[in-house]
C-alpha distance (Angstrom), angle and dihedral (degrees) to the residues before:
residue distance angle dihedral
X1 . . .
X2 3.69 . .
X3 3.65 93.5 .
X4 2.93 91.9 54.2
X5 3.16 98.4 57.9
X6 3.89 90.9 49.0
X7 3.47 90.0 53.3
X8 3.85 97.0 50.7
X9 3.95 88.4 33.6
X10 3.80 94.4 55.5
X11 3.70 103.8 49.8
X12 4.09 84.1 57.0
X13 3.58 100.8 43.3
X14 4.11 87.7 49.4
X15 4.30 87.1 55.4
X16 3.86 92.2 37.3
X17 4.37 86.3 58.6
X18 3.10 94.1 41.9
X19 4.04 102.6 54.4
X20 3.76 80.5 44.6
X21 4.00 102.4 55.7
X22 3.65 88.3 34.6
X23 3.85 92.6 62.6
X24 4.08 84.0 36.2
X25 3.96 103.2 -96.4
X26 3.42 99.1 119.5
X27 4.00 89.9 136.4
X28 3.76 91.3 65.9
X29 3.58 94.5 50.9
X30 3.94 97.2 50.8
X31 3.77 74.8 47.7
X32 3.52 103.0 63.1
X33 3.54 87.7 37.2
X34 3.85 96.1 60.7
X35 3.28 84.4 47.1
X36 3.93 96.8 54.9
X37 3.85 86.5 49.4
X38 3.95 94.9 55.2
X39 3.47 87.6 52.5
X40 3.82 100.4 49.5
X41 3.76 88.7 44.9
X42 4.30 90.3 48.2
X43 3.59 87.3 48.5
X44 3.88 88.3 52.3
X45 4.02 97.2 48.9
X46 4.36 88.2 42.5
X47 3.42 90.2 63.0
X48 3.51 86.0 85.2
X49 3.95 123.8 87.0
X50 3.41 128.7 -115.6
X51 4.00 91.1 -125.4
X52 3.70 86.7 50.1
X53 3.41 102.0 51.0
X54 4.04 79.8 52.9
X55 3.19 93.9 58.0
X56 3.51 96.0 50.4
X57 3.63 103.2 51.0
X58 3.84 87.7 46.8
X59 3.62 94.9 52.6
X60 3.78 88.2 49.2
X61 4.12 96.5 52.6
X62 4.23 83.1 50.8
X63 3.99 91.4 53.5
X64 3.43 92.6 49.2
X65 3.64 113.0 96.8
């Protein structure tokens, strides 16, 4: 499903950028594009559980000499 999305997503973003530089609003579109990027890389670190990521900070304080 999420390459589908990508797939369907792309094709839109590409004609969305372009109408915008052509009319000379480029900035907004590298804009929205950081913006897609900090979401797809939140939604990569929040897969992560809140007990896990307990579990992993405590393990690291123990292995820490």
């Amino acid at each position: 499903m999420r390459k589908l999305w990508i797939w369907l997503g792309m094709p839109v973003y590409i004609v969305v950028f372009s109408f915008l530089y052509k009319h000379q609003l480029g900035s907004i579109g590298f804009f929205l594009l950081s913006l897609l990027f900090f979401k797809l890389a939140k939604n990569k670190h929040s897969k992560i559980t809140g007990k896990e990521k307990e579990n992993f900070y405590f393990e690291e304080k123990l292995n820490k000499p």
